[in-house]
PDB file with one MODEL, atoms N, CA, C and O in Angstrom:
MODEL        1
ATOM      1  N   UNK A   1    -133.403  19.156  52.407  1.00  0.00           N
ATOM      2  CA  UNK A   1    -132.741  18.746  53.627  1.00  0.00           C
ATOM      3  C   UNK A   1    -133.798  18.463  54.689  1.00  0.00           C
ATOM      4  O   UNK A   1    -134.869  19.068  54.662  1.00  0.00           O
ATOM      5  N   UNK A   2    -133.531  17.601  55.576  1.00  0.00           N
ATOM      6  CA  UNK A   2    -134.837  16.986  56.536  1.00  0.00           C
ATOM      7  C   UNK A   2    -135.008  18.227  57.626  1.00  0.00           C
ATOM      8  O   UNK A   2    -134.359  19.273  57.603  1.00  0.00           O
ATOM      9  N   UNK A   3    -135.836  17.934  58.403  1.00  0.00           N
ATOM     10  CA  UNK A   3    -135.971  19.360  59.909  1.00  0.00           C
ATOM     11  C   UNK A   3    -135.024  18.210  60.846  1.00  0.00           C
ATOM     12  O   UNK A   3    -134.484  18.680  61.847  1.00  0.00           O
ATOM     13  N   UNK A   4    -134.854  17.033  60.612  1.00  0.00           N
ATOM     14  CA  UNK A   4    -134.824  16.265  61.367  1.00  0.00           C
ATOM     15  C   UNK A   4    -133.535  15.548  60.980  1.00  0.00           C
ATOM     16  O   UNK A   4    -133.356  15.151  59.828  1.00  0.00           O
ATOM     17  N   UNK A   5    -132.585  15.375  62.012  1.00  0.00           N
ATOM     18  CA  UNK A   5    -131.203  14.740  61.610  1.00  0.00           C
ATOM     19  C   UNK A   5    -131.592  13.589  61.743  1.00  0.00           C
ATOM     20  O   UNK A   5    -131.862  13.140  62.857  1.00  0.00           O
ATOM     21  N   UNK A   6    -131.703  12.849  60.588  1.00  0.00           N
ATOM     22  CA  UNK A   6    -131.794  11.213  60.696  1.00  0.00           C
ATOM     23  C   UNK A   6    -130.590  10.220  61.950  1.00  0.00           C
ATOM     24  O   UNK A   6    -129.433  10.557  62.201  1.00  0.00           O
ATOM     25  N   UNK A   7    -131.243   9.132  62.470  1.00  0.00           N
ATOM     26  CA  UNK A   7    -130.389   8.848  63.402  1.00  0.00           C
ATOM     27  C   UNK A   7    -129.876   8.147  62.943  1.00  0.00           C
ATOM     28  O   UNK A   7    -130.322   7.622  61.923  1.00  0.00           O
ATOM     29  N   UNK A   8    -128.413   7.719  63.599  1.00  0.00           N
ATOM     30  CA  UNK A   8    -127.322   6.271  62.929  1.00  0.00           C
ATOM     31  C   UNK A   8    -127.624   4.949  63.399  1.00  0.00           C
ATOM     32  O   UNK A   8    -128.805   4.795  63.709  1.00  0.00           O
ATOM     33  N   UNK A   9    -126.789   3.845  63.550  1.00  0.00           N
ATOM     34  CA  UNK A   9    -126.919   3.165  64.095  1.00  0.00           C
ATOM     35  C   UNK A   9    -126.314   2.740  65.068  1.00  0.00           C
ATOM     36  O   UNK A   9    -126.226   1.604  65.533  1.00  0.00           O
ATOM     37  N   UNK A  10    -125.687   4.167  65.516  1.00  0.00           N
ATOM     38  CA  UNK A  10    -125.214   3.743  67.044  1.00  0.00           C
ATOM     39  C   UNK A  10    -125.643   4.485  67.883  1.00  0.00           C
ATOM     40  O   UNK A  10    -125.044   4.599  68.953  1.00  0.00           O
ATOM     41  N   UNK A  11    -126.961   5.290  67.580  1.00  0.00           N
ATOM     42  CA  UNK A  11    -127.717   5.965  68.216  1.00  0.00           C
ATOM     43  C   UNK A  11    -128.954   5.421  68.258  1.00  0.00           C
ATOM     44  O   UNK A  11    -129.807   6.291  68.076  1.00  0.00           O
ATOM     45  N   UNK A  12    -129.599   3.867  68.497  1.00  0.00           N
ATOM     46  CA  UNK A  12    -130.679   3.607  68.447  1.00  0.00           C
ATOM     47  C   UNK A  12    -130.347   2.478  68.752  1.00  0.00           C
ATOM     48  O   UNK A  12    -129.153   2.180  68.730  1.00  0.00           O
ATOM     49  N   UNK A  13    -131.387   1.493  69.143  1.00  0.00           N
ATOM     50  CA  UNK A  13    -131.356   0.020  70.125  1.00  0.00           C
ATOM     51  C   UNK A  13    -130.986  -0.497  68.866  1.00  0.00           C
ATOM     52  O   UNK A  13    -131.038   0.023  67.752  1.00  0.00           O
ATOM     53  N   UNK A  14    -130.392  -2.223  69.439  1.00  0.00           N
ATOM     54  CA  UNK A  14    -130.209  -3.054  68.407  1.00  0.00           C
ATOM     55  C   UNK A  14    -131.418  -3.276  67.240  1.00  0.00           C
ATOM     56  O   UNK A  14    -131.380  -3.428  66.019  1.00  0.00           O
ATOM     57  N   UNK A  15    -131.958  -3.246  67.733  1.00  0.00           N
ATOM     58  CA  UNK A  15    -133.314  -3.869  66.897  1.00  0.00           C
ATOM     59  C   UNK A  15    -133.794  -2.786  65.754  1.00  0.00           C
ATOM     60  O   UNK A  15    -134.550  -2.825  64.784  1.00  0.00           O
ATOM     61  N   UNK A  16    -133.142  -2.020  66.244  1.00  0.00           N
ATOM     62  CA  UNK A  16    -133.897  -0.803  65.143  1.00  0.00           C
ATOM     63  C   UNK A  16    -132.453  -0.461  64.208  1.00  0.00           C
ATOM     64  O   UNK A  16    -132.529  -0.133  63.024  1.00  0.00           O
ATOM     65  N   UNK A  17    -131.268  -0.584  64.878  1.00  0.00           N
ATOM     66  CA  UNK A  17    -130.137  -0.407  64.050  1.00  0.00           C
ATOM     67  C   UNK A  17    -130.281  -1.844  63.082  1.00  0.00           C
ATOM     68  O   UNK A  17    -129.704  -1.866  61.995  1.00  0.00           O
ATOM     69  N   UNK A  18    -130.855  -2.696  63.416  1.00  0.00           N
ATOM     70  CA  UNK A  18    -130.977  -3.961  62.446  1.00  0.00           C
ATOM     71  C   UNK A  18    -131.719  -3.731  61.304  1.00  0.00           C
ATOM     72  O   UNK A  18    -131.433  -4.321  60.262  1.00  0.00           O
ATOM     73  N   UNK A  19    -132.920  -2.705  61.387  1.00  0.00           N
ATOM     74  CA  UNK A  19    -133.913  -2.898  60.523  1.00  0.00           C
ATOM     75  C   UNK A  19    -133.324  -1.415  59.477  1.00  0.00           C
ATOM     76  O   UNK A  19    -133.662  -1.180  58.317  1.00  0.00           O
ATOM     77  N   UNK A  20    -132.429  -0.650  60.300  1.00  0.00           N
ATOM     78  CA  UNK A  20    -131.586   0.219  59.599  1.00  0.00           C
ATOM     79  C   UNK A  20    -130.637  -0.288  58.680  1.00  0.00           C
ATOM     80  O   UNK A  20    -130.432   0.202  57.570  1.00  0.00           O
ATOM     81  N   UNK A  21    -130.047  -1.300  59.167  1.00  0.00           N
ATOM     82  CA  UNK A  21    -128.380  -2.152  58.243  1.00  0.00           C
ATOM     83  C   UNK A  21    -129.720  -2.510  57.185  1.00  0.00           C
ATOM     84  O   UNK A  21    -129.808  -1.850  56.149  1.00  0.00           O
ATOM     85  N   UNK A  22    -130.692  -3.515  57.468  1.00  0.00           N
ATOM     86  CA  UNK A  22    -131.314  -3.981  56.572  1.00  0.00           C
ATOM     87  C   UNK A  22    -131.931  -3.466  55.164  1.00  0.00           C
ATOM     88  O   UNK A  22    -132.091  -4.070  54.104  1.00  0.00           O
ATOM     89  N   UNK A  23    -132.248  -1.994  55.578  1.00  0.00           N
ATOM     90  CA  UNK A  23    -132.751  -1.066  54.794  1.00  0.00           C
ATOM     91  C   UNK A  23    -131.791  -0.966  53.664  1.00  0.00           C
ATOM     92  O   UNK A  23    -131.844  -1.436  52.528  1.00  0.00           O
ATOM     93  N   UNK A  24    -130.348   0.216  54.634  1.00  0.00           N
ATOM     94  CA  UNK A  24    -129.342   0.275  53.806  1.00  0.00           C
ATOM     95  C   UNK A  24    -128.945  -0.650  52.610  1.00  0.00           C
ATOM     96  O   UNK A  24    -128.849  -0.464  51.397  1.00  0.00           O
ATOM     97  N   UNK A  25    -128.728  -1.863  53.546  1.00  0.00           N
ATOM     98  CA  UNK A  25    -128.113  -3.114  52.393  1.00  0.00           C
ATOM     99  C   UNK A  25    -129.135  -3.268  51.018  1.00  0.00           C
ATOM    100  O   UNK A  25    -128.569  -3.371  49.930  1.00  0.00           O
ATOM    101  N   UNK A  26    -130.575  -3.283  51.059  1.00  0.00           N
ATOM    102  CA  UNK A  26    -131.040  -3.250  50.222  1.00  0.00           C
ATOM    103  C   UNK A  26    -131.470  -2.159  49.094  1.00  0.00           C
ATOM    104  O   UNK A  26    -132.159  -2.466  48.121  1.00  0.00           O
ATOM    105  N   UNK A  27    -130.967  -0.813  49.350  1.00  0.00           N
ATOM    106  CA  UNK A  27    -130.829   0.443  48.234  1.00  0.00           C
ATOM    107  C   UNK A  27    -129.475   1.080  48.165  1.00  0.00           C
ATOM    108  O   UNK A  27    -128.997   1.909  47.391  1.00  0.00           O
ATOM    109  N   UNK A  28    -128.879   0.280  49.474  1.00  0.00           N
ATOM    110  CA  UNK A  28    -126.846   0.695  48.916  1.00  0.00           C
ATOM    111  C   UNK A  28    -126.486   1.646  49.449  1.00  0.00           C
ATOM    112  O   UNK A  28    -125.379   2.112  49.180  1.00  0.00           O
ATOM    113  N   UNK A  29    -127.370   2.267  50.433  1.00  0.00           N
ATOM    114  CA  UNK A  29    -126.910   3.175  51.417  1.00  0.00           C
ATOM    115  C   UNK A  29    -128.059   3.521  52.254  1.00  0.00           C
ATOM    116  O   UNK A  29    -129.252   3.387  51.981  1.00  0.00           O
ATOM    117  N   UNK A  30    -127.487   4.014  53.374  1.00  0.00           N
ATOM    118  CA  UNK A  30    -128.597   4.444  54.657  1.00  0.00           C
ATOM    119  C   UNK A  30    -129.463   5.026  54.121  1.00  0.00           C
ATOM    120  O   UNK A  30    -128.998   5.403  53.046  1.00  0.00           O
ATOM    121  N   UNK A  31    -130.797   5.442  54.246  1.00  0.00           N
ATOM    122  CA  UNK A  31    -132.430   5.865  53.798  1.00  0.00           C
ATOM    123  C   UNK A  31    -132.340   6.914  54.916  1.00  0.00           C
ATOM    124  O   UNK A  31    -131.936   6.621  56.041  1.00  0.00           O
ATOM    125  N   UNK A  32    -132.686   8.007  54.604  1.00  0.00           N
ATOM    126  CA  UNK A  32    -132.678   9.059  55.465  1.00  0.00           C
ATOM    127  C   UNK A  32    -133.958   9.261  56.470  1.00  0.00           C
ATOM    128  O   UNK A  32    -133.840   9.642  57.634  1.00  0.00           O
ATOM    129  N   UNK A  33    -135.709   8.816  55.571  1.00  0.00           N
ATOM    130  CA  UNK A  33    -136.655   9.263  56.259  1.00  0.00           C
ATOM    131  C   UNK A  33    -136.491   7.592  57.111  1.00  0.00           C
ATOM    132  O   UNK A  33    -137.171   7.433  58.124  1.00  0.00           O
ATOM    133  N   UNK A  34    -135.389   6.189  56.534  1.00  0.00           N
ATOM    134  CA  UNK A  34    -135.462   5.089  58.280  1.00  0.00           C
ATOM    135  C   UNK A  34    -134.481   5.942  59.127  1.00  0.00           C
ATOM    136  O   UNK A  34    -134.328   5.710  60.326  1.00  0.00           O
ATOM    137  N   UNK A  35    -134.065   6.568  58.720  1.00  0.00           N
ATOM    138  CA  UNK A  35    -132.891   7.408  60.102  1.00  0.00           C
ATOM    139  C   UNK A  35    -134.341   8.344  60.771  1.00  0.00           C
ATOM    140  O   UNK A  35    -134.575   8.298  61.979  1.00  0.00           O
ATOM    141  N   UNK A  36    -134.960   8.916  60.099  1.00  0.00           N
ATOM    142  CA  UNK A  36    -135.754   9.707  61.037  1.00  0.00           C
ATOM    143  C   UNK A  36    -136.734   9.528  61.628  1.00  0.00           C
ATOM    144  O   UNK A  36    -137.113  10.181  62.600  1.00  0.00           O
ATOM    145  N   UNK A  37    -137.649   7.995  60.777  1.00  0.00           N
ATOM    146  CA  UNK A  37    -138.488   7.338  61.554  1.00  0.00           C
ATOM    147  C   UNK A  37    -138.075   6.616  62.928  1.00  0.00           C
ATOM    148  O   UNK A  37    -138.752   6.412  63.936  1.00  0.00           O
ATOM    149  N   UNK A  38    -136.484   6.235  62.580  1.00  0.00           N
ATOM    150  CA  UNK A  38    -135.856   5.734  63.988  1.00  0.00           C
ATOM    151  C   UNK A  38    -136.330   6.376  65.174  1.00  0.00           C
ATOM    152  O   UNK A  38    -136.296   5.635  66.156  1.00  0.00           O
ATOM    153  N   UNK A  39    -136.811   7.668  65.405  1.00  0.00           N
ATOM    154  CA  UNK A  39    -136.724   8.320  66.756  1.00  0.00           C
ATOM    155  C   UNK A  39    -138.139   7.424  67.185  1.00  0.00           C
ATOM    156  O   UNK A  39    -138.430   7.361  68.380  1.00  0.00           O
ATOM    157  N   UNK A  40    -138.663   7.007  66.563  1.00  0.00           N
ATOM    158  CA  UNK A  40    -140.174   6.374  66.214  1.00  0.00           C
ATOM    159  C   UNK A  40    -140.331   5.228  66.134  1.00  0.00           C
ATOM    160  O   UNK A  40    -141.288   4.873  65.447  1.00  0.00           O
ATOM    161  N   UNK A  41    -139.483   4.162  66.785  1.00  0.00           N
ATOM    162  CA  UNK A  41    -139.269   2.787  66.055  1.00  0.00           C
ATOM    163  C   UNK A  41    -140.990   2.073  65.446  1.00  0.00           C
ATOM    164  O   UNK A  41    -141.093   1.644  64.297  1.00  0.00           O
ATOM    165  N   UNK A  42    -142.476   2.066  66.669  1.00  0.00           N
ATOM    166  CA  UNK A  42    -143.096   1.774  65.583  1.00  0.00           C
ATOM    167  C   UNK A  42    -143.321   1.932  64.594  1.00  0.00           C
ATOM    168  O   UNK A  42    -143.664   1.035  63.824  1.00  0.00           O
ATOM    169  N   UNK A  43    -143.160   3.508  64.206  1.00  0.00           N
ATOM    170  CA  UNK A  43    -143.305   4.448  62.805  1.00  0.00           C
ATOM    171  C   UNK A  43    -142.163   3.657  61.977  1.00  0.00           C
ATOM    172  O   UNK A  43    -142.638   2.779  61.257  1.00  0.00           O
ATOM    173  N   UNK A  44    -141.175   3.745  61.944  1.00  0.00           N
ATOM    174  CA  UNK A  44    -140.548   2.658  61.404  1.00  0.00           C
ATOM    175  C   UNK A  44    -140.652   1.062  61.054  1.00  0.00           C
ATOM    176  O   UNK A  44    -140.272   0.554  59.999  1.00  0.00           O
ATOM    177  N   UNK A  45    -141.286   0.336  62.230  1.00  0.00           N
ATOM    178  CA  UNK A  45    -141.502  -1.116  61.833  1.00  0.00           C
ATOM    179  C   UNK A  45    -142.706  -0.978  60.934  1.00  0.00           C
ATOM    180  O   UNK A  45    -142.664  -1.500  59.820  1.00  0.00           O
ATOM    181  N   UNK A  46    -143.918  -0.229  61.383  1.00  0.00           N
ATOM    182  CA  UNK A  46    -145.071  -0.004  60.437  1.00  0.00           C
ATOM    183  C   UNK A  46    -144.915   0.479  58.540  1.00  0.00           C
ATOM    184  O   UNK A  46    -145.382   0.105  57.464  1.00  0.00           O
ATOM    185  N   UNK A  47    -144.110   1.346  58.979  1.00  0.00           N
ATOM    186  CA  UNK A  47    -143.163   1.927  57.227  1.00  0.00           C
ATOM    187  C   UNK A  47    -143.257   0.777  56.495  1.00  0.00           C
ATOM    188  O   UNK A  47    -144.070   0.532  55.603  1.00  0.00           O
ATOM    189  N   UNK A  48    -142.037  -0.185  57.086  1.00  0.00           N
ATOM    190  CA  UNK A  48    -141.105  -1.392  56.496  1.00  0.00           C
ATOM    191  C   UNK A  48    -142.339  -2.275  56.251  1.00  0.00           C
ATOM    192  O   UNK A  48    -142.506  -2.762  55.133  1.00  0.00           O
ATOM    193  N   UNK A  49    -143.029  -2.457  57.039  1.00  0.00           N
ATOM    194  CA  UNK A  49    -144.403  -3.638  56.970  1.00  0.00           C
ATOM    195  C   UNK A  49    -145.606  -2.922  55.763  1.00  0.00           C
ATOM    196  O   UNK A  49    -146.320  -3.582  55.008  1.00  0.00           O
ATOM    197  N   UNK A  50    -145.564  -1.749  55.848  1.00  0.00           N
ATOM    198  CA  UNK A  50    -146.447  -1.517  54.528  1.00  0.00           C
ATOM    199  C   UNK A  50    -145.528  -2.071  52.877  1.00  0.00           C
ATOM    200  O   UNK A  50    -145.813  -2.888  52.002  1.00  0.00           O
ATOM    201  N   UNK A  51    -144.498  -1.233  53.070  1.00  0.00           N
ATOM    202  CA  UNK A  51    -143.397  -1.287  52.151  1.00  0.00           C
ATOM    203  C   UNK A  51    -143.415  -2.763  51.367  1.00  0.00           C
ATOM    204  O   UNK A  51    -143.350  -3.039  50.169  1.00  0.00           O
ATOM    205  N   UNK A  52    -143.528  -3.566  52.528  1.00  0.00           N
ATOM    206  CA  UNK A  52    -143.789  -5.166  51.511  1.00  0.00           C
ATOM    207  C   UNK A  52    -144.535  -6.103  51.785  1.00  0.00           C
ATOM    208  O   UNK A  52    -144.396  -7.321  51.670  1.00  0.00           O
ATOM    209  N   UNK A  53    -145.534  -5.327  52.245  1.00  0.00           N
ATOM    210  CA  UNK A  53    -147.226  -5.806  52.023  1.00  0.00           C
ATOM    211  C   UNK A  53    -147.521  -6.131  50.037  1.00  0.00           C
ATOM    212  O   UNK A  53    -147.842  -7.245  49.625  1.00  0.00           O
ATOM    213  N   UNK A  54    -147.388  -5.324  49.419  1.00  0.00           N
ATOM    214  CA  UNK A  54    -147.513  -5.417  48.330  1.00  0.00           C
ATOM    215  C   UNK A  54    -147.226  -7.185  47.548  1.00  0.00           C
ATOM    216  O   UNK A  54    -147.929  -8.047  47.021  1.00  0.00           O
ATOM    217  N   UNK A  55    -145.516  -6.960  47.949  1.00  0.00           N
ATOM    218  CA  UNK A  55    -144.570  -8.380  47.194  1.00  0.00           C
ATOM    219  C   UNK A  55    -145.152  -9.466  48.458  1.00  0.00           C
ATOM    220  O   UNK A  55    -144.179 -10.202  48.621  1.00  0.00           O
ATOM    221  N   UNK A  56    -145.948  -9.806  49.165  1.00  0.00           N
ATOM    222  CA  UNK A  56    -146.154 -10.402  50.017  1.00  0.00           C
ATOM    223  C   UNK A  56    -147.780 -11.109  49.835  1.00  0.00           C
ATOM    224  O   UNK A  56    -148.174 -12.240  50.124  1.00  0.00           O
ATOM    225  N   UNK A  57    -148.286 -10.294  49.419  1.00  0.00           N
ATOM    226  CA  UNK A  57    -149.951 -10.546  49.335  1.00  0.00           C
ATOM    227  C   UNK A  57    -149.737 -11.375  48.162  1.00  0.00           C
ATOM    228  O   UNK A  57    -150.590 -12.258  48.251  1.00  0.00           O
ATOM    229  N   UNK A  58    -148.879 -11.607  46.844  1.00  0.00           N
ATOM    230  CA  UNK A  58    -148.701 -12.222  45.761  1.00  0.00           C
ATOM    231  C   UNK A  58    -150.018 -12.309  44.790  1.00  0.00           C
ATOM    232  O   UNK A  58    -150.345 -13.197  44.004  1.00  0.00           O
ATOM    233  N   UNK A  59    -150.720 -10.950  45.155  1.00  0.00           N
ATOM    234  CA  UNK A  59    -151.856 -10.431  44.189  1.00  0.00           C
ATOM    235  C   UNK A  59    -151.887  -9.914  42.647  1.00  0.00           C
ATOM    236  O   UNK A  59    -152.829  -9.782  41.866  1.00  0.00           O
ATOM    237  N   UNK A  60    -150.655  -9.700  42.527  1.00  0.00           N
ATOM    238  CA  UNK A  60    -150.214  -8.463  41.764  1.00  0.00           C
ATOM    239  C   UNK A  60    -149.347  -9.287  40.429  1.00  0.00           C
ATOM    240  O   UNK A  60    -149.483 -10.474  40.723  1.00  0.00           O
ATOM    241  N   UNK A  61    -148.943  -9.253  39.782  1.00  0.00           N
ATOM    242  CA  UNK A  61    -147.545  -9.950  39.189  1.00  0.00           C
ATOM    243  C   UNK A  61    -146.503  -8.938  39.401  1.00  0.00           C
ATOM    244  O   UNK A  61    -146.973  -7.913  39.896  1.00  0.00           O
ATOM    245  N   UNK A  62    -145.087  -8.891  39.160  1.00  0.00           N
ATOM    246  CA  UNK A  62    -144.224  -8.306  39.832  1.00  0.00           C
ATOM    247  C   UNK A  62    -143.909  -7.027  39.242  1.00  0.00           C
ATOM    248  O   UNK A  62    -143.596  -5.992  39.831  1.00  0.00           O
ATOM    249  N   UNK A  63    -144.049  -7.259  37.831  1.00  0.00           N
ATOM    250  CA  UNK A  63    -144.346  -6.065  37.030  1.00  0.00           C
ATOM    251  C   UNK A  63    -145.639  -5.210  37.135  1.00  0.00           C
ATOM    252  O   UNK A  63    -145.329  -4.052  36.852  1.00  0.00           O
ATOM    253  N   UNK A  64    -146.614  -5.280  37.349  1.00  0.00           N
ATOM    254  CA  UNK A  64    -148.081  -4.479  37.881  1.00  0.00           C
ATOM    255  C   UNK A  64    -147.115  -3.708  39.088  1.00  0.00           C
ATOM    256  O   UNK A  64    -146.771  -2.529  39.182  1.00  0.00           O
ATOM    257  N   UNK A  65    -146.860  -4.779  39.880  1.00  0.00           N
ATOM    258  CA  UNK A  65    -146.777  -4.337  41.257  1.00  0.00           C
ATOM    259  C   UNK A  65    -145.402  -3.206  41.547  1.00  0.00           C
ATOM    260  O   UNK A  65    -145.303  -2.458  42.520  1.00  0.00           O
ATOM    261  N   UNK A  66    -144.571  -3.318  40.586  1.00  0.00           N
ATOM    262  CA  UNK A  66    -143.668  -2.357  40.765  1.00  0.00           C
ATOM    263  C   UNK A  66    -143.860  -0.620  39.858  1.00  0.00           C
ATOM    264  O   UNK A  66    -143.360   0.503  39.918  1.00  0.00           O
ATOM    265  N   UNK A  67    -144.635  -1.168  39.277  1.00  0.00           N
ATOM    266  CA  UNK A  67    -145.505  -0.023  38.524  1.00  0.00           C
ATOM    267  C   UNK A  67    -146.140   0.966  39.582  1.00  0.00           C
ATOM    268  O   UNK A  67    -145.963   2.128  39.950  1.00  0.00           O
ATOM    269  N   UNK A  68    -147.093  -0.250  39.923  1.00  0.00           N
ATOM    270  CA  UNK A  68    -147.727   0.557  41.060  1.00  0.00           C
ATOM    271  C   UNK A  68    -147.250   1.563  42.381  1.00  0.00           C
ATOM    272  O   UNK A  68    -147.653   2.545  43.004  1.00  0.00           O
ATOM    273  N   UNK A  69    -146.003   0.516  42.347  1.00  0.00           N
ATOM    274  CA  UNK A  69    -145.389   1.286  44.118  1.00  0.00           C
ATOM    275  C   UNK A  69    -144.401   2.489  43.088  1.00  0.00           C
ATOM    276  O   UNK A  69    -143.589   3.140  43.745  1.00  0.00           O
ATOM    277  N   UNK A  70    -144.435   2.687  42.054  1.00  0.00           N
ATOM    278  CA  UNK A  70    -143.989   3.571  41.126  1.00  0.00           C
ATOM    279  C   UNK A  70    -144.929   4.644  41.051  1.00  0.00           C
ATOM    280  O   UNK A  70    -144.501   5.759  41.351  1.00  0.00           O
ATOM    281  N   UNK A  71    -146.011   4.541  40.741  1.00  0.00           N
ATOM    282  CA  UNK A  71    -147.149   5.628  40.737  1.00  0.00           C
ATOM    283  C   UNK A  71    -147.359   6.161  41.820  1.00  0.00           C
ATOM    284  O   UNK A  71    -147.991   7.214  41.904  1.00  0.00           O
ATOM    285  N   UNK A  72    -146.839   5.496  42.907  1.00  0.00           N
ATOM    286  CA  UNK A  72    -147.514   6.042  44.637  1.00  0.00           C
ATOM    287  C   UNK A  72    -146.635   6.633  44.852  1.00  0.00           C
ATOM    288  O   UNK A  72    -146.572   7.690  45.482  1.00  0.00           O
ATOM    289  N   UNK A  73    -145.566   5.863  44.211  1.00  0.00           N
ATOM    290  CA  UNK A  73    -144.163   7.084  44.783  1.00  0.00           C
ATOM    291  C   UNK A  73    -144.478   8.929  44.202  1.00  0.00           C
ATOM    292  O   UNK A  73    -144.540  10.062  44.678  1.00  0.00           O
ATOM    293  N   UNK A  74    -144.615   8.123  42.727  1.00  0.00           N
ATOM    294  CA  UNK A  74    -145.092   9.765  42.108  1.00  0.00           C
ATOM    295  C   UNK A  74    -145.728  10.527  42.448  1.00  0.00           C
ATOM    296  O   UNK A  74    -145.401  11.712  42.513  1.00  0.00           O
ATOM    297  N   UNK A  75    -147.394   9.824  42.929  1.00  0.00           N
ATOM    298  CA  UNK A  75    -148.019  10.995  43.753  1.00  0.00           C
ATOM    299  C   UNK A  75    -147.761  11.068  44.998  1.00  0.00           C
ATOM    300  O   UNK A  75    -148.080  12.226  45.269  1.00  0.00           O
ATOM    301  N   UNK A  76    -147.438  10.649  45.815  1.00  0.00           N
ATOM    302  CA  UNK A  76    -146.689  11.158  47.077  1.00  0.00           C
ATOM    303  C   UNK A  76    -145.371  12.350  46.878  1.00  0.00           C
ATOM    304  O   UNK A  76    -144.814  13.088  47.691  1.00  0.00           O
ATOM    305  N   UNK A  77    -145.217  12.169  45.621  1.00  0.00           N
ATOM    306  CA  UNK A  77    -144.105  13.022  45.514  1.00  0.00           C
ATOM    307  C   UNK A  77    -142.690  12.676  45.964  1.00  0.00           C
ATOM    308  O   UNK A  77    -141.773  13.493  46.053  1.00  0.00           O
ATOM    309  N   UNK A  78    -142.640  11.829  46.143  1.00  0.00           N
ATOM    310  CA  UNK A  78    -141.244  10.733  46.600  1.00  0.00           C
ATOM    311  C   UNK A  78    -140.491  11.623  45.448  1.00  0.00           C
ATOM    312  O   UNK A  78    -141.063  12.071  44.455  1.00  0.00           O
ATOM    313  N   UNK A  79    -138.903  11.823  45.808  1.00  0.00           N
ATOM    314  CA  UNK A  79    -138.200  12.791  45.145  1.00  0.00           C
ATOM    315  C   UNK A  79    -137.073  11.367  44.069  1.00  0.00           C
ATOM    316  O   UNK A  79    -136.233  11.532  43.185  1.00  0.00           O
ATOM    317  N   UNK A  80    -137.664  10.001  44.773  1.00  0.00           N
ATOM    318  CA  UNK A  80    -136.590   8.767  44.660  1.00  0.00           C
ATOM    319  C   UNK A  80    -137.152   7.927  43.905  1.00  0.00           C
ATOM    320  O   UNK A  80    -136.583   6.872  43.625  1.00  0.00           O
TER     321      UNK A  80
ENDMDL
END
């Protein structure tokens, strides 16, 4: 469970409830650590901008590259 009640999106400016819907829509439900980076919106836009740095640089082929953000998850310990 977080220390931190993730925020909604009617508790945060448009712009950040946008990059919240956006999140959601793409794993099928709200992301708890974008609810808590919300209190943080750069910490949040910075997140999202690493997040697809990867599929963006078009270094990688798509399979390497999902491997990879697979292994980082692992050692970070990502529970997801």
């Amino acid at each position: 469970m977080a220390r931190l009640r993730p925020l909604g999106n009617d508790e945060v400016s448009p712009n950040v409830a946008a990059r919240l819907e956006a999140a959601a829509k793409i794993f099928g439900a709200p992301l708890i650590p974008a609810g808590i980076q919300a209190y943080c919106p750069p910490i949040l836009e910075a997140g999202q901008a690493l997040g697809v740095a990867p599929a963006l640089s078009g270094k990688l082929p798509p399979m390497v590259r999902s491997l990879v953000c697979l292994r980082a998850a692992q050692m970070a310990g990502c529970p997801f």
